[in-house]
N, C-alpha and C positions, 0 to 999 in steps of 0.2 A: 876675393870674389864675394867674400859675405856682404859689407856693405851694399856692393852693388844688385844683390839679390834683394837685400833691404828695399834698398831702395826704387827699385823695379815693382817691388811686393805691393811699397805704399800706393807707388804711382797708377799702376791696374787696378787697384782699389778705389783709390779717389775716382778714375773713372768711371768707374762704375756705378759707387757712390750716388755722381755727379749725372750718370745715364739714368739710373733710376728715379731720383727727383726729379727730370726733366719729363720723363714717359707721363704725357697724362692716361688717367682712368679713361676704363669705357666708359664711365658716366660720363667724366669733362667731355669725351669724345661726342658723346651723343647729342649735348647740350652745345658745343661747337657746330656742329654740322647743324642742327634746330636753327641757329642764331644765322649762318651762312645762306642757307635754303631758304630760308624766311625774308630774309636782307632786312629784320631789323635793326641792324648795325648801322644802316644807313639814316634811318631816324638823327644822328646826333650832328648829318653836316645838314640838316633841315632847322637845324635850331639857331635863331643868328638873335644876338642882342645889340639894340640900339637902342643909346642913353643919350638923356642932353637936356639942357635945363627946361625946364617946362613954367606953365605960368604961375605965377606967383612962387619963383625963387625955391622950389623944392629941396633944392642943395643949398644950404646955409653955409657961409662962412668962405673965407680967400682960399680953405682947398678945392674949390666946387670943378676949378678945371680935373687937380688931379683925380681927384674920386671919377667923373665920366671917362676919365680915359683909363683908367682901371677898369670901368665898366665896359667897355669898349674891346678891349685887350680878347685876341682871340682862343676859346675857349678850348680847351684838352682834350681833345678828342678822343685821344685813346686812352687817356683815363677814363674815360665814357663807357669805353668800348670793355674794357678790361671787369670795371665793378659790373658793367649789365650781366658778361659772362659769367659771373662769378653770381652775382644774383640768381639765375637763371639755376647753374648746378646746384646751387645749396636748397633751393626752392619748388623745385621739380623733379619727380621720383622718375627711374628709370620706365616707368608704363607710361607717364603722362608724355615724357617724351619722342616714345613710340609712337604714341598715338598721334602726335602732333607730325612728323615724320614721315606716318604713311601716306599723309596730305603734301608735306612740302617735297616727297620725292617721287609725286604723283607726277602723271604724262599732263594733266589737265593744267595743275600748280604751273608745272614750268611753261607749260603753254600762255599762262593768265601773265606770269611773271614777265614773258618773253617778251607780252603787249606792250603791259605797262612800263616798260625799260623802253622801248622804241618809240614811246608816247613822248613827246617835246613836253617840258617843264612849264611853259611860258604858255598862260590860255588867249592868249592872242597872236600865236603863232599863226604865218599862214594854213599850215595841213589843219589844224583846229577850226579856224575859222570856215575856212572855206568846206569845211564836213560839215558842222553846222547850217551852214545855206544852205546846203543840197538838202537838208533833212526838212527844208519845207517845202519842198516838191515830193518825198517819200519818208514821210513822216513815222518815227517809231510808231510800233503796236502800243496799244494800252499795257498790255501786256508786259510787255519791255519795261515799259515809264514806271510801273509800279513792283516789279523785279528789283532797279534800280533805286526808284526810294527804298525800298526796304534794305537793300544792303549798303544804303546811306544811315540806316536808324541801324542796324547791325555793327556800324561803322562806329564802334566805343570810342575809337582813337581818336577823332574829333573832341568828344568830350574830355578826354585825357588829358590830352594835350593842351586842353582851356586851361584845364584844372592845375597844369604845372606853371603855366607861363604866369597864370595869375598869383597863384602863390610865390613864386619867385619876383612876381611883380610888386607883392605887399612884402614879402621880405626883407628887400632892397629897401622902400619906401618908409619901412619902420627904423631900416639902420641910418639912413640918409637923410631922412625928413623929421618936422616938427609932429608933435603925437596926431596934430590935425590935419596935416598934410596928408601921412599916413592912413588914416581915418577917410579921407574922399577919394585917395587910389583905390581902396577896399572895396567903399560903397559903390564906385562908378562901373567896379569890376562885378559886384553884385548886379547889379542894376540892369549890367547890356548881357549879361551871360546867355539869356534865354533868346536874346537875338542874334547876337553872336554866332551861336552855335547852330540855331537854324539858318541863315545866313551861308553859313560853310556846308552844312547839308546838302541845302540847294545849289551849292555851285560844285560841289561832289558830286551829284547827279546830271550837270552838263557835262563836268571833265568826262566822268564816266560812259555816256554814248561816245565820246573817241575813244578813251579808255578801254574799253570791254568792246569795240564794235566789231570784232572776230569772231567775238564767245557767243555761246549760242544760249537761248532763253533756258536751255537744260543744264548748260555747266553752269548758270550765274545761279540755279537754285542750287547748285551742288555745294557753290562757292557760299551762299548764303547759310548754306544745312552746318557747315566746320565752321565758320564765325559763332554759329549756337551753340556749338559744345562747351561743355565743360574744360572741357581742356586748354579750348582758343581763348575763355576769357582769363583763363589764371594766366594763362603766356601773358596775355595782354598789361597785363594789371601789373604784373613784374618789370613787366616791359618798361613802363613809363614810370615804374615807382623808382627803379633805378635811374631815371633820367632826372627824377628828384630830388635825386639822393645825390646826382653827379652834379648840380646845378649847386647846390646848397655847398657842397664840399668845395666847390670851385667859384665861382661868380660873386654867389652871397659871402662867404668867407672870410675871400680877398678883400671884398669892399669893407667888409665890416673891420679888417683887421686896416685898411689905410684909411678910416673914419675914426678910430681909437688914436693911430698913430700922431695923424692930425690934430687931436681933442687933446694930444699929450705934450703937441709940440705948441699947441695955441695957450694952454693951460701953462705953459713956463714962460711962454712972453708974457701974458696974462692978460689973452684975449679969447673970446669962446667962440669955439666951432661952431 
């Protein structure tokens, strides 16, 4: 019977072991339900890349197919999902995400939330379109129109999100391209940023009258009062630094590691990438 108590002994052990490393902390907990409530998570199926040779032969040399279809190849999501998580708890003390919490488990939040999930993707859907015409027969308030830009300039994530696509856009362009090529994705990305970004502003503020056409001129200031805190913009900033972090681990990487591969197998026939 001894062995068998032995071995009964290990095995309740190991599970438990094996229960306790599983259990997350109340912090992981908090910083999960933060990320859930918020639906930042869903930020990583908004991110789609397309690649393909562009003018003047940006991709040098006979791998040019395989490098775009690396490029192309679809990206890890839940590695995505898993480092932002992990960003999120190592980076946010349990008060910050209290406080971010008592917004996302708010009657208003999930109200706001509830909109924008039953809002169509596509700004040329019909229910869009056809809001937009009625609204030149009863046209928003002033009032409205200037609520709405301001929680388009509140709206950091547009900038953010320039700020990752373009770096991941020179990234790419340094591992893949000649130093000069490289050089006019850079400048070209300098150049329209300031347009760009207003650009997207202003069509943030049309989606936004279908958007928000529920919410009333006192929730959108409420909604604009937590985009100002402290607390929203550190979320924020984590938010998309881990989407930088996920992009580079994964997209840029790859590429750069079948651009080496290439330069290693062109360099023994003894022809250059």
């Amino acid at each position: 019977m001894k062995p068998t108590r032995l071995v009964l002994g290990l095995w309740i052990g190991l599970v438990s072991a094996t229960s306790a490393q599983a259990a997350p902390s109340q912090h992981e907990q908090l910083a999960a339900e933060t990320l859930e409530l918020s639906g930042a998570k869903a930020i990583f199926n908004s991110i789609q890349i397309s690649a393909g040779p562009s003018e003047g032969k940006s991709y040098q040399g006979p791998g040019e197919e395989k490098i775009i279809a690396v490029m192309n190849e679809p990206l890890d999501v839940e590695m995505g999902r898993k480092m932002q998580a992990s960003s999120i708890s190592k980076n946010l003390d349990d008060q910050i995400l209290k406080v971010l919490l008592k917004w996302y488990r708010s009657p208003l939040w999930l109200k706001i939330k509830a909109q924008k999930a039953d809002a169509p993707e596509d700004p040329l859907h019909i229910s869009r379109l056809q809001y937009l015409y009625e609204l030149k027969t009863r046209p928003p308030t002033p009032k409205r129109v200037e609520l709405l830009k301001k929680l388009a300039k509140e709206n950091k994530s547009i900038e953010m999100m320039y700020e990752v696509i373009g770096r991941t856009a020179i990234n790419l362009a340094r591992i893949t391209s000649p130093e000069s090529s490289s050089e006019k994705v850079e400048d070209s990305l300098s150049k329209n940023k300031s347009e760009q970004i207003e650009a997207s502003k202003e069509q943030y503020v049309i989606r936004s009258l279908y958007d928000y056409r529920a919410i009333t001129d006192e929730e959108l200031e409420q909604f604009i009062e937590f985009k100002e805190t402290e607390e929203y913009l550190k979320f924020e900033v984590i938010i998309f630094s881990s989407v930088q972090v996920w992009l580079n681990e994964t997209l840029v990487k790859k590429t750069a590691e079948t651009v080496e591969q290439l330069r290693r197998s062109d360099y023994k026939k003894g022809t250059t990438l």
